[in-house]
N, C-alpha and C positions, 0 to 999 in steps of 0.2 A: 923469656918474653913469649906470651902468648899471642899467635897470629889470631887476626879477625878477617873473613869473608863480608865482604857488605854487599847483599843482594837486594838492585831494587826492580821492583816492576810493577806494571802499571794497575793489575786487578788483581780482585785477593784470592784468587785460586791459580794465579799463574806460577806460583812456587811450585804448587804440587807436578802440575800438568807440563812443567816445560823444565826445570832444573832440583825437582825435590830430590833425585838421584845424585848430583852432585853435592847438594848438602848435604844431606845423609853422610855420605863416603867422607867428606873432610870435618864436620862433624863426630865422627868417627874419630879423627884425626886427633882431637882434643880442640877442633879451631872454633875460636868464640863464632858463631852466625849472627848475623846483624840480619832482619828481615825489613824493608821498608818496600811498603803500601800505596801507591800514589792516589788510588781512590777507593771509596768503599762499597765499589758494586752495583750499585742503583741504578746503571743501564743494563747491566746485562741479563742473558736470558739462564731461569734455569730450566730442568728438565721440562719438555712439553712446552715452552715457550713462557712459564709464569715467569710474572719480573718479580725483582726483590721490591719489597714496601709494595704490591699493591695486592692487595687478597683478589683471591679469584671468585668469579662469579658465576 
């Protein structure tokens, strides 16, 4: 029986920046990763303050 990890969180770079290290290592392990997204970004800031969807000017 193959274990599954099911990781959810709320924005789509918080895998990397807060548990990508733990899925990696069990990952590793052979354990299926389930990744769930709860939204797709559209308030946050990226570098230098631009938002996703709006071109800069």
């Amino acid at each position: 029986m193959t274990r599954t990890l099911l990781a959810v969180h709320a924005h789509p770079d918080d895998e990397s920046t807060s548990t990508g290290g733990i899925l990696a290592h069990y990952a590793s392990l052979g354990t299926r990763i389930v990744l769930v997204t709860c939204t797709t970004g559209e308030l946050g800031d990226a570098p230098n303050g631009a938002k996703p969807l709006h071109p800069r000017t």
